[in-house]
C-alpha positions as CSV (number, residue, x, y, z in Angstrom):
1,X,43.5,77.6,-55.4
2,X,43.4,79.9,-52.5
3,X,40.0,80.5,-52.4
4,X,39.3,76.3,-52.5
5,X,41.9,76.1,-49.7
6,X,40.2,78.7,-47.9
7,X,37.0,77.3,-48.0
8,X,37.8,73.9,-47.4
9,X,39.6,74.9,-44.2
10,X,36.0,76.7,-43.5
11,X,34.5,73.6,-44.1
12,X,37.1,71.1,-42.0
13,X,36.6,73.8,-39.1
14,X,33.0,74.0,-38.7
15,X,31.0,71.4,-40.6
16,X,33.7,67.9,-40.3
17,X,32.9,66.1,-37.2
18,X,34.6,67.5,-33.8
19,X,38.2,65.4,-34.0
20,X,40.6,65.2,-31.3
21,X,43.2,62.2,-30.5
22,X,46.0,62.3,-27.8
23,X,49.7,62.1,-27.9
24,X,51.2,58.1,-27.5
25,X,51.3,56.7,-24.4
26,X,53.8,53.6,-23.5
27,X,50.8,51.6,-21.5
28,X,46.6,51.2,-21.5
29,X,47.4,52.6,-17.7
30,X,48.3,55.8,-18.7
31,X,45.2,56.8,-20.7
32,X,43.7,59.2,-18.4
33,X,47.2,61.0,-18.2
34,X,48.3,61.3,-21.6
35,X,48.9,64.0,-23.0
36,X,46.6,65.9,-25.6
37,X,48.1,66.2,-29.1
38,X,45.1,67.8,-31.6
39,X,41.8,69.2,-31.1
40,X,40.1,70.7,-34.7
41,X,39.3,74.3,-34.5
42,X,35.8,73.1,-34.8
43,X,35.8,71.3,-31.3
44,X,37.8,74.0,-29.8
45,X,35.1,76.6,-31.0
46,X,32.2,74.8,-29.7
47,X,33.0,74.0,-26.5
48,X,34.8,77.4,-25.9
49,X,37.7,75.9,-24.6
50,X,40.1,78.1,-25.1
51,X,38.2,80.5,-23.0
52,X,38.3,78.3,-20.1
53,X,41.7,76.9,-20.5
54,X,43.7,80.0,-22.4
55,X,47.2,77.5,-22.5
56,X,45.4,74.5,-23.4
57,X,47.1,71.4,-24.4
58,X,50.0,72.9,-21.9
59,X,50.1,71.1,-18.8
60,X,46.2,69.2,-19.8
61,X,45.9,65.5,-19.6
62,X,43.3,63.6,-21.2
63,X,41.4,63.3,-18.3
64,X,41.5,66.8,-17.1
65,X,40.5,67.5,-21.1
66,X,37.6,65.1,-21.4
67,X,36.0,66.9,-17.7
68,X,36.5,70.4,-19.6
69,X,34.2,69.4,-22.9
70,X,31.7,66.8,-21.2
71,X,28.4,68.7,-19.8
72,X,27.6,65.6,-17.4
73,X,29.9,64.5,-14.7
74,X,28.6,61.0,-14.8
75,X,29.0,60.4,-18.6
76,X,33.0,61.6,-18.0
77,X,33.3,58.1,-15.8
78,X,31.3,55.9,-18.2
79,X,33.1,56.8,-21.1
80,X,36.4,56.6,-19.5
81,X,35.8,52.9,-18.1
82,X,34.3,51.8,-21.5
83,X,37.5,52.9,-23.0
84,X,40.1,51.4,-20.0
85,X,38.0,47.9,-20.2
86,X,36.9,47.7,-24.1
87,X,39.5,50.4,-26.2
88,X,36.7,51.7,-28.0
89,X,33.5,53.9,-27.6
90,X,30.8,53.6,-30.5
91,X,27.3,55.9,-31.5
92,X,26.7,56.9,-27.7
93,X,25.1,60.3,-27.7
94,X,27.1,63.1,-25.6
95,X,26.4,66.3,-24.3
96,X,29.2,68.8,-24.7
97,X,29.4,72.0,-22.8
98,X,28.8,74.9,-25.4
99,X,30.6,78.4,-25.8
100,X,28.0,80.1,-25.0
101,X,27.4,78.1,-21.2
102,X,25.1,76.1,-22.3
103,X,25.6,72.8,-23.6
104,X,24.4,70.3,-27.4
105,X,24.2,66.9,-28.0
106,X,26.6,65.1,-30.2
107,X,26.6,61.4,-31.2
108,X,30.7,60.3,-29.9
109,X,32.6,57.4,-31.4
110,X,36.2,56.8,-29.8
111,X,38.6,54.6,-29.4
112,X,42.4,53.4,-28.6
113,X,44.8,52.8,-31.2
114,X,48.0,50.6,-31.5
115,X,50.8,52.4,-32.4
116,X,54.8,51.0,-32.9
117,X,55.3,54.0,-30.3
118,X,52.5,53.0,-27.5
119,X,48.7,54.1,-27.8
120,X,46.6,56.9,-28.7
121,X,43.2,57.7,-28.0
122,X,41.4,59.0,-31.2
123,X,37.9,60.4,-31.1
124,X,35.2,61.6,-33.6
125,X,31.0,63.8,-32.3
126,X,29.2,64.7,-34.6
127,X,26.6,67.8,-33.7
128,X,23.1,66.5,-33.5
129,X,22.0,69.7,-33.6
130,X,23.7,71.8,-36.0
131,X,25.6,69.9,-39.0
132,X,26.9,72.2,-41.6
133,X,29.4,73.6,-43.9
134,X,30.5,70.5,-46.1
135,X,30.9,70.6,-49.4
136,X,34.0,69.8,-51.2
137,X,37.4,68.2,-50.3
138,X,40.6,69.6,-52.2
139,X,43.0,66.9,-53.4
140,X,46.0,68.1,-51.2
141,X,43.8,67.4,-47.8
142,X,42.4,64.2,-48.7
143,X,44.2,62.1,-47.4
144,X,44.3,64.0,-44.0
145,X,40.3,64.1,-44.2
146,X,40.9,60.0,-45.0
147,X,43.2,59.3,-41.8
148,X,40.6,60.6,-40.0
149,X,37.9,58.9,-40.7
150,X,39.1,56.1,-41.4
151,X,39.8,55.4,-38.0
152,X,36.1,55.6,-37.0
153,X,35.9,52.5,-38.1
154,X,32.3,52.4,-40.0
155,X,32.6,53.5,-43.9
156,X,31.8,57.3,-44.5
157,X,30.3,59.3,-47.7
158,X,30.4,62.6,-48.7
159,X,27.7,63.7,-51.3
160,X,26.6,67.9,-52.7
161,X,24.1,69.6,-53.6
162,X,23.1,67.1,-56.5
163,X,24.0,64.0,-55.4
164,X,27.5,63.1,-56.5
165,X,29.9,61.9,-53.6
166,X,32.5,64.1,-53.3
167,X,34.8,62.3,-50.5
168,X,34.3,58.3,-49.6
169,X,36.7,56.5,-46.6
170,X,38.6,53.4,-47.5
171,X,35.8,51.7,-45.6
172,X,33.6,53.0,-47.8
173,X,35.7,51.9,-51.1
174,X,36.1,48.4,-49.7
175,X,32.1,48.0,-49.1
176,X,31.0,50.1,-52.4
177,X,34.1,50.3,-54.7
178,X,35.6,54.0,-56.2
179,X,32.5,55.9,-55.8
180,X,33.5,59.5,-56.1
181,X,32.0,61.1,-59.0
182,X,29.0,58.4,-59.0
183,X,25.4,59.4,-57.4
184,X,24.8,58.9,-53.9
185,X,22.3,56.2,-54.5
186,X,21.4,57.0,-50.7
187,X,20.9,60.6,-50.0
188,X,18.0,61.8,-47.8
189,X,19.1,65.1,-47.3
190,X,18.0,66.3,-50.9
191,X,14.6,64.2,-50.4
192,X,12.0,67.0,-50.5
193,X,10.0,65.3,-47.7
194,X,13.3,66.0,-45.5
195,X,14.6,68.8,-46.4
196,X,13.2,70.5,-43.0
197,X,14.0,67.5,-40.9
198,X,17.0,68.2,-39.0
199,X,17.8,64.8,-37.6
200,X,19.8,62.1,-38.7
201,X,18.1,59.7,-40.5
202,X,18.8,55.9,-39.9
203,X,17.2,53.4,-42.1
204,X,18.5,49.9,-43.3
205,X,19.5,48.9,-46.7
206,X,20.4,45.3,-48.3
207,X,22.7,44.5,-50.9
208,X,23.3,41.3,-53.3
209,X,27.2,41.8,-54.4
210,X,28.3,39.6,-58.0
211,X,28.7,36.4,-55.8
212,X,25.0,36.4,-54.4
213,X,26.3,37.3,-51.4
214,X,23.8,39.2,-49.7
215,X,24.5,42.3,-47.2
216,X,22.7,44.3,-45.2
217,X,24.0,47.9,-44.0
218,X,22.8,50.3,-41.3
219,X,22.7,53.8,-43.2
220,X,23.1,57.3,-41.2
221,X,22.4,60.3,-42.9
222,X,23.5,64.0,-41.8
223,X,22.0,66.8,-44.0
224,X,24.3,69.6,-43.7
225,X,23.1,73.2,-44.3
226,X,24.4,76.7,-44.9
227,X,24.1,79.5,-42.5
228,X,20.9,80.2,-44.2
229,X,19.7,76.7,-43.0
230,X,19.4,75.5,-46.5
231,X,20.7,72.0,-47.4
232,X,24.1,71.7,-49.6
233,X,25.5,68.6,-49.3
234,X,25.1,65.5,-46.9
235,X,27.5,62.4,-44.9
236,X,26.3,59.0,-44.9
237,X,28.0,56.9,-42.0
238,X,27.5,53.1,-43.2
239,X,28.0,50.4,-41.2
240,X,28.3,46.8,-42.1
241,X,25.3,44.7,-40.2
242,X,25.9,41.7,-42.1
243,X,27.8,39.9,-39.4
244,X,26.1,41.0,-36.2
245,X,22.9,40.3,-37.9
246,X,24.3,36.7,-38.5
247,X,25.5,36.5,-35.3
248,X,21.8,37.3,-33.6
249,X,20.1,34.9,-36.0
250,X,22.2,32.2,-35.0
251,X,21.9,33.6,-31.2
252,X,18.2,33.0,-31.9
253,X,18.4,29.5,-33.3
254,X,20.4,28.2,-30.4
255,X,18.1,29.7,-28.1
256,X,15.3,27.9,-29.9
257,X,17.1,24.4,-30.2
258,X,17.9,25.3,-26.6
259,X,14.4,25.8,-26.1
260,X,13.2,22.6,-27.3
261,X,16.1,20.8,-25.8
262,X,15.3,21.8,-22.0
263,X,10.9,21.7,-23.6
264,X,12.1,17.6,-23.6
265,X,13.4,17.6,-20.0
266,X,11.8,19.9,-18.3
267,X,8.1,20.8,-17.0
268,X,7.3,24.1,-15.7
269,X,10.2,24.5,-13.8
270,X,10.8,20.9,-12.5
271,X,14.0,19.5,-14.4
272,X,13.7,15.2,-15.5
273,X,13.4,12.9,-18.0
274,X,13.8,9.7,-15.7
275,X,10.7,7.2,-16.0
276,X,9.5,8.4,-12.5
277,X,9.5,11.9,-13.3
278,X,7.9,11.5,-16.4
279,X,4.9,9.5,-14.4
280,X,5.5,13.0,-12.1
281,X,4.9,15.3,-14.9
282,X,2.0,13.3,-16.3
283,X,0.0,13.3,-13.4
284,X,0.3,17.1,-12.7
285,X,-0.8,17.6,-16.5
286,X,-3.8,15.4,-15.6
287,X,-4.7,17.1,-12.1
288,X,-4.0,20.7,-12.8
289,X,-7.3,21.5,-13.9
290,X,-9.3,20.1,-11.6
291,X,-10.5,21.3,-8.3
292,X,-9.1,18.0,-6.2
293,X,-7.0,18.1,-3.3
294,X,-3.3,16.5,-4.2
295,X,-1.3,15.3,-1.2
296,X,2.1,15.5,-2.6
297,X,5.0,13.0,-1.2
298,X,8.9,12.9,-1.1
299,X,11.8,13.7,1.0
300,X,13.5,16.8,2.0
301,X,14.7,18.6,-1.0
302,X,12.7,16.8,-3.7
303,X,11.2,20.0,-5.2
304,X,7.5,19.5,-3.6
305,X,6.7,23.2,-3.7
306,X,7.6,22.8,-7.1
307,X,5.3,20.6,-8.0
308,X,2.6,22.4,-6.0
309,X,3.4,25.7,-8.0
310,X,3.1,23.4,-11.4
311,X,-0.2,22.4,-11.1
312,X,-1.3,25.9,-9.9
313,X,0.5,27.5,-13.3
314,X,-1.4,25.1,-15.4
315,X,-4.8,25.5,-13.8
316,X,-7.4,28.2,-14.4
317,X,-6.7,29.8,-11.0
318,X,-3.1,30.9,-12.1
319,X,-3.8,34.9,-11.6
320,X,-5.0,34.6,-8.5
321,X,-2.9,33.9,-5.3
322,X,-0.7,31.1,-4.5
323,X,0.1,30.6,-0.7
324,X,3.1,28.7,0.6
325,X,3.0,27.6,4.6
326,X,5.3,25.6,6.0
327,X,3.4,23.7,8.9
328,X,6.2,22.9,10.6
329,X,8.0,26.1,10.9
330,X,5.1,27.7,13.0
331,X,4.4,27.3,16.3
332,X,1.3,25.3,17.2
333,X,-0.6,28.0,19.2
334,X,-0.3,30.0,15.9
335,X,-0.6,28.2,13.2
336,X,-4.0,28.0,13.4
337,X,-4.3,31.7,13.9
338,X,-2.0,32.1,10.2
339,X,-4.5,29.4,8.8
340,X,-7.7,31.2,9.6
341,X,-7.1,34.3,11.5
342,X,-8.3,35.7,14.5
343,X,-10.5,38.8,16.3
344,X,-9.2,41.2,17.7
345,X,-8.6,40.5,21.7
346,X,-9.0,36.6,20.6
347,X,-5.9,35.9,22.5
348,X,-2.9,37.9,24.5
349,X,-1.2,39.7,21.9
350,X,-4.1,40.4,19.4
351,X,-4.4,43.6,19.3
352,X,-6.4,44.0,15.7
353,X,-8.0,41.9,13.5
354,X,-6.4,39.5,11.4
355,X,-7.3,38.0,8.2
356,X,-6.2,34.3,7.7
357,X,-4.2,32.4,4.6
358,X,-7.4,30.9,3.5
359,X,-9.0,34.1,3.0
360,X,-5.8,35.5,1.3
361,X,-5.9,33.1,-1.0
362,X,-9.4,33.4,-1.7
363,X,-10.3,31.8,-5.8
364,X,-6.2,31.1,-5.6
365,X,-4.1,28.4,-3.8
366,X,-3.0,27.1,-0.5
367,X,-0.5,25.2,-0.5
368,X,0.4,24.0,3.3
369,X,4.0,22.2,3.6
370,X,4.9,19.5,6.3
371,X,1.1,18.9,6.9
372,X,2.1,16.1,9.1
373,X,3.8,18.6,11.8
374,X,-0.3,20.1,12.2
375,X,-1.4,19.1,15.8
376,X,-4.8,17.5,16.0
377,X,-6.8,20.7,17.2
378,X,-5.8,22.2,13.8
379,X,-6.5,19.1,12.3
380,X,-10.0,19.2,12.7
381,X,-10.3,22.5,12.0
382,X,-8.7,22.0,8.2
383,X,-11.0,19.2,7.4
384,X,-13.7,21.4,8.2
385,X,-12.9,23.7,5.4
386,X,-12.1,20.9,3.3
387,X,-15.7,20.0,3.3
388,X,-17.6,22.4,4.2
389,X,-15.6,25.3,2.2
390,X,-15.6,27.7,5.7
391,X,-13.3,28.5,8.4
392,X,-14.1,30.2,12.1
393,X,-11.4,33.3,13.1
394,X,-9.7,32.2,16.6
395,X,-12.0,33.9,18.9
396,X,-15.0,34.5,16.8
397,X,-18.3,32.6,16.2
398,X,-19.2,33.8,12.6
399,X,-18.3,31.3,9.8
400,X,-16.6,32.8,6.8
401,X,-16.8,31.0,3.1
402,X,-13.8,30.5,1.4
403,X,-12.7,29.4,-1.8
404,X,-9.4,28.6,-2.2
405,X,-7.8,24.9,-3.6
406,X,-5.8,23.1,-1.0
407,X,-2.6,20.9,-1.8
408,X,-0.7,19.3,0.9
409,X,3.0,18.0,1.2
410,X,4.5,15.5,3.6
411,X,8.1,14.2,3.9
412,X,6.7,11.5,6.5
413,X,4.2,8.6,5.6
414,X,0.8,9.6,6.4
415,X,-0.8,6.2,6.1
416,X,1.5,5.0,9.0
417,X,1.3,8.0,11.6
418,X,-2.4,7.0,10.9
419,X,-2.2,3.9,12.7
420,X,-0.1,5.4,15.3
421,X,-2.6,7.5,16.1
422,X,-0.4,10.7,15.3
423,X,-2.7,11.8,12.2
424,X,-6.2,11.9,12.2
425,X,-7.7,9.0,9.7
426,X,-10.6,11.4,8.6
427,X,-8.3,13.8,7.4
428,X,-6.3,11.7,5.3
429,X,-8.1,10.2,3.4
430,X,-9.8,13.8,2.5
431,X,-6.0,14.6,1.6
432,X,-5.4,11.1,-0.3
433,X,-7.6,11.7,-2.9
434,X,-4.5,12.0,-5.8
435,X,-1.1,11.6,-4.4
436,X,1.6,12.4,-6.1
437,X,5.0,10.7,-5.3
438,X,8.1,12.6,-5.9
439,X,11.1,10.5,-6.2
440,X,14.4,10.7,-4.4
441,X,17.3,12.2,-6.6
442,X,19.3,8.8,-5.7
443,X,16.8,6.9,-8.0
444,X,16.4,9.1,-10.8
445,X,19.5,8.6,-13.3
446,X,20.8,10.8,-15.7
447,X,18.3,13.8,-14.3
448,X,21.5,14.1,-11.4
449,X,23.4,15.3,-14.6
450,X,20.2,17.6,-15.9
451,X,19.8,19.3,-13.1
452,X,23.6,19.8,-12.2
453,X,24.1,21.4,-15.3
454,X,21.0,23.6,-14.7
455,X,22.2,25.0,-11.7
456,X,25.8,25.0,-13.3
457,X,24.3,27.3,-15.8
458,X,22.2,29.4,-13.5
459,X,24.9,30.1,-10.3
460,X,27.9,30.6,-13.1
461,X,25.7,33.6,-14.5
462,X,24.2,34.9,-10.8
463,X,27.7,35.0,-9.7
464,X,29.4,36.4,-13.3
465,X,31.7,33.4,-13.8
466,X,32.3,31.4,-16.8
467,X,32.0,27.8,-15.5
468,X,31.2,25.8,-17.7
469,X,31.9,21.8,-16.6
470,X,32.4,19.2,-14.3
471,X,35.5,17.2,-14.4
472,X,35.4,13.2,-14.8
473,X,36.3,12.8,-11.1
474,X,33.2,15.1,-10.1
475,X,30.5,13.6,-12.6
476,X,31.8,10.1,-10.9
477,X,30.8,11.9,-7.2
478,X,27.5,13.3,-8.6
479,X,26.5,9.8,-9.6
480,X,27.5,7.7,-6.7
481,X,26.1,10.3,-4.0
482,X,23.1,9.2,-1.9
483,X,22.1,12.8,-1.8
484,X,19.6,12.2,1.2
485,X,19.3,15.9,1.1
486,X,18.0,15.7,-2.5
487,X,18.0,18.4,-5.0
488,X,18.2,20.8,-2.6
489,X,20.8,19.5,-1.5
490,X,22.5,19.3,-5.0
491,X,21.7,23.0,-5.6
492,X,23.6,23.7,-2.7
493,X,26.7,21.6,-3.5
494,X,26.4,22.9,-7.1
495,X,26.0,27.1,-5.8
496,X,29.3,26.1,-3.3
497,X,31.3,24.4,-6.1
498,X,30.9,27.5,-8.6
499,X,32.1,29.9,-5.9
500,X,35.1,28.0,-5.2
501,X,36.1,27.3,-8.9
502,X,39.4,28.4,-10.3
503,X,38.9,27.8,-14.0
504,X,35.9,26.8,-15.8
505,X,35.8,23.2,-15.1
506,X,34.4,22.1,-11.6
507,X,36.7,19.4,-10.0
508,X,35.8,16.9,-7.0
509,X,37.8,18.8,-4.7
510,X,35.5,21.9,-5.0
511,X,32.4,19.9,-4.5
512,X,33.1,20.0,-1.1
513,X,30.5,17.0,-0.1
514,X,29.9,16.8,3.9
515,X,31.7,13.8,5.4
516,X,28.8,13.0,7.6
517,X,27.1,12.0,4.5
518,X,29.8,10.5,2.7
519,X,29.6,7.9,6.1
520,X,25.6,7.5,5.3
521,X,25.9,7.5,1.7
522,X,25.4,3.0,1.4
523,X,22.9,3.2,4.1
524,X,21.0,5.7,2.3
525,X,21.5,4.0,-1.0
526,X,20.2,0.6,0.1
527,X,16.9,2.1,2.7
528,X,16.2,4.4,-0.2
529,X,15.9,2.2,-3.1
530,X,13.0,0.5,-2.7
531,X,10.9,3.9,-2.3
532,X,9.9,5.0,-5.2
533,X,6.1,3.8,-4.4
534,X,3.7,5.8,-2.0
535,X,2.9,3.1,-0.5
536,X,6.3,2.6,0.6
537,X,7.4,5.6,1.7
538,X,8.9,5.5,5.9
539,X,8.6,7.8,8.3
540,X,12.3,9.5,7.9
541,X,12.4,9.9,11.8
542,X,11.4,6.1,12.7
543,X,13.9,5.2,10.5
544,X,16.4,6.7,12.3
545,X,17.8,4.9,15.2
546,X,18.4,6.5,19.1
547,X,22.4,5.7,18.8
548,X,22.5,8.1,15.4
549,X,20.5,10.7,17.1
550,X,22.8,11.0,20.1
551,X,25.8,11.0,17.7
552,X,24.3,13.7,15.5
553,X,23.7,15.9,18.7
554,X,27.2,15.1,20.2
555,X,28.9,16.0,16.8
556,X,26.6,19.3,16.8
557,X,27.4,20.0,20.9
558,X,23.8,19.7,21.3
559,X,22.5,22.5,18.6
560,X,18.8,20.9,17.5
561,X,18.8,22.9,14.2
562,X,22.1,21.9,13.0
563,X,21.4,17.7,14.2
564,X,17.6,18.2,12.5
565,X,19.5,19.6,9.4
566,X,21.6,17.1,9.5
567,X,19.8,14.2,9.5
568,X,16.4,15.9,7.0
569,X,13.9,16.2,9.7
570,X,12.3,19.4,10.9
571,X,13.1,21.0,14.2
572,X,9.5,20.1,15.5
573,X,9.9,16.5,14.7
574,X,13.1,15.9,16.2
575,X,12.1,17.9,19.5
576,X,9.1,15.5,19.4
577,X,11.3,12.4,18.6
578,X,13.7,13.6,21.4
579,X,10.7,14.1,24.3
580,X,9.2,10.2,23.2
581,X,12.4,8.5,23.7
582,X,13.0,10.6,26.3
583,X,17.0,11.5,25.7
584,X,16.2,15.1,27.7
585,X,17.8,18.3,27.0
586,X,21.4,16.7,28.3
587,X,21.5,14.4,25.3
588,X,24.3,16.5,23.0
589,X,26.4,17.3,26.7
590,X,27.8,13.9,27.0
């Protein structure tokens, strides 16, 4: 019996998995100082820690203990954290510092127990690179050898040199029944094409139990060899994937209903499934291939770069370039330098050549925003490419081709800035070839609730909160909002609303809506209504009377940007409002 004990101790000291676990500790908060209670012989030996630290555990908290065996500095903070926030550390390879300076890898699994007496923090590595010295168990250690490993949590199997399993965990029992005695029905390690492989092997197994049940396991396999490198015996670490593998398919099955869920309301990455925006969709699906020109209409916010992007996606041009400029938020003297570029020397400030947008987008897509803010000169110039397919640098007198598909966009009516002599007639009716009309929000129904819930989904996980739903009170504020700033405006309402959310349910209070618009909410209502047709569409500006204009810039003590946010306009356009009615730079100081 002495000679079993004495090499089963050899065994448990060199070949059994590196064990340690800590003394109790009253709260989670005290992890990193508790004290350390066992460390195997084996662990001790291969990390030399005894050489380092002669009166180790004295006066060593688990912290301090952890810094002495880790190799890598960083992988002493990750591990520590994944323990403080999840209790438990699984199959993440470690690098231990070695006896001899140097330092192996190990594959770790740890984690915090519940005790009547506190917590404990138990932990298992098994040497990647060297496994060896197991064999046989004696009776009288058992259930030591059990305790242990049962606390790792998968199932464990000892098998010898021919097979038989020698030592299984209660895990094991549970998944396989009393095994010991019986042949390892799973044992690599005495496979002649492995004998010489030194890693673990991982493969996965299924299993169909009296029931029909089916299972399916994740197998790991640890030869283990003598000093003379030759294989003797083997551990099989089992883990049960049945669950998690029923947990993914399902995953995968709501991500597919999912899928075709938003497939029904969504196109590209335009949200609806009102009547207008299905006549929306329908007519990018019909233009998109195509070489025409689309002038695309709609207020502020209604998503018309969106639409331009769409029909560039779904046309055969999608590799190449697509080009977004907003006409409005350049300067006239150079916007026509962005457009087409200019020589070097072509004007005060050109110091080198430039290339243009049109050339940039050369076989792509140029899509130009706000075309209505384009002054005349400019004008002219783009109709020139439109039909001729050439544009002129600023300062130079060689033509250069281009080939590049134009869409437009125009919160403003272009038919009736026509007729005031503030768009040129040539040019637009080169751009009216297919309009498209984008709806307001106001009009559209249920797509309010779509597209809340859209960017409910999508600012909950940009800023890591679980918000999940609007209360009664805020779906009945969604719906009766004008929203004269449109989706946009909604995305922004939405974004401000998940910041400010307590719990997961957004309530009216965190909506937040301005009270300027609450005042313009009816008026918007009953003006907007009736324009769901191009041919309707207003001028935003005309509509908006001299009185509301000084309010706005009294209210914003004269700031243009705010007032022009404020009431959907560009900058431009309500400077150029402003000069025509002549209210001066004084108007916001009375």
């Amino acid at each position: 019996m002495g000679t079993e004990t004495n090499k089963y101790r050899s065994i448990l000291e060199n070949a059994i998995p590196y064990i340690f676990f800590t003394r109790p500790f009253p709260q989670m908060n005290g992890l990193r100082k508790a004290a350390v209670e066992f460390v195997n012989p084996s662990l001790l030996g291969a990390t030399g820690l005894l050489q380092r630290l002669p009166t180790f555990p004295a006066e060593c908290g688990f912290e301090a203990f952890v810094r002495e065996i880790f190799a890598d500095e960083e992988a002493v903070g990750s591990y520590l954290a994944a323990l403080e926030e999840k209790g438990r550390v699984e199959n993440v390879e470690i690098r231990l510092r070695g006896s001899d300076g140097g330092a192996f890898w190990t594959q770790m699994n740890s984690r915090i127990i519940s005790a009547e007496n506190g917590f404990f923090v138990q932990g298992m590595f098994v040497n990647l690179e060297r496994v060896k010295g197991l064999e046989e168990a004696l009776v009288e250690e058992k259930k030591k050898l059990e305790t242990i490993l049962s606390g790792v949590g998968d199932a464990v199997c000892i098998y010898d040199r021919k097979c038989k399993i020698i030592f299984q965990s209660s895990q094991h029992r549970k998944l396989f029944g009393e095994s010991v005695g019986d042949m390892c029905m799973y044992a690599p390690a005495h496979d002649g094409a492995q004998k010489e492989n030194r890693d673990p092997q991982r493969w996965i197994e299924k299993k169909t139990d009296e029931a029909g049940n089916d299972w399916v396991y994740e197998i790991t396999s640890f030869p283990v060899r003598d000093e003379k490198g030759a294989v003797f015996a083997g551990i099989n670490i089992v883990r049960d994937m049945t669950t998690q593998i029923e947990l993914e398919l399902r995953t995968r099955e709501l991500t597919r209903m999912r899928g075709e869920l938003e497939g029904r309301y969504s196109f590209e990455s335009m949200i609806g499934s009102s009547p207008q925006m299905k006549k929306v969709f329908e007519a990018v699906e019909a233009v998109s291939n195509l070489e025409t020109t689309v002038l695309i209409q709609g207020e502020t916010g209604t998503g018309k770069e969106l639409v331009a992007r769409a029909i560039h996606q779904r046309s055969a041009r999608r590799d190449k370039p697509f080009i977004a400029v907003n006409c409005g938020a350049l300067p006239e003297t150079l916007l026509e330098s962005e457009l087409f570029g200019h020589v070097k020397g072509a004007f005060t400030g050109a110091a080198s050549e430039k290339m243009g947008l049109f050339v940039a987008a050369e076989r792509g897509t140029i899509f130009l925003d706000e075309i209505a803010e384009m002054n005349m000169t400019t004008q002219v110039k783009l109709l020139r490419v439109l039909q001729e397919g050439k544009v002129r640098r600023v300062g130079s007198t060689k033509e250069e081709e281009v080939n590049a598909r134009v869409l437009v966009a125009s919160n403003r009516d272009l038919a009736s800035l026509v007729t005031k002599e503030m768009f040129r007639e040539d040019l637009f009716y080169r751009l009216h070839v297919f309009p498209i009309f984008l709806p307001p929000l106001r009009v559209r129904g249920d797509d309010i609730f779509l597209l809340a819930g859209h960017f409910l989904k999508f600012f909950s996980q940009k800023n890591r909160k679980k918000v999940r739903l609007f209360s009664k009170d805020a779906q009945k504020i969604l719906v009766e909002h004008a929203w004269p700033g449109n989706v946009r405006e909604l995305a922004n309402v939405v974004e401000r609303a998940v910041i400010l959310a307590k719990t997961e349910t957004i309530t009216s209070e965190e909506l937040l809506l301005p009270s300027f618009i609450k005042r313009e909410e009816q008026a918007a209502k009953t003006s907007g209504a009736a324009g769901h047709s191009p041919t309707l569409l207003k001028d935003n500006l005309d509509e908006i009377s001299l009185k509301r204009i000084q309010e706005a810039l009294v209210r914003n003590k004269g700031n243009k940007v705010i007032t022009a946010r404020e009431l959907g306009v560009s900058r431009t356009t309500l400077w150029r409002k402003l000069k025509q009615k002549e209210l001066g730079e004084d108007a916001g100081k009375k």
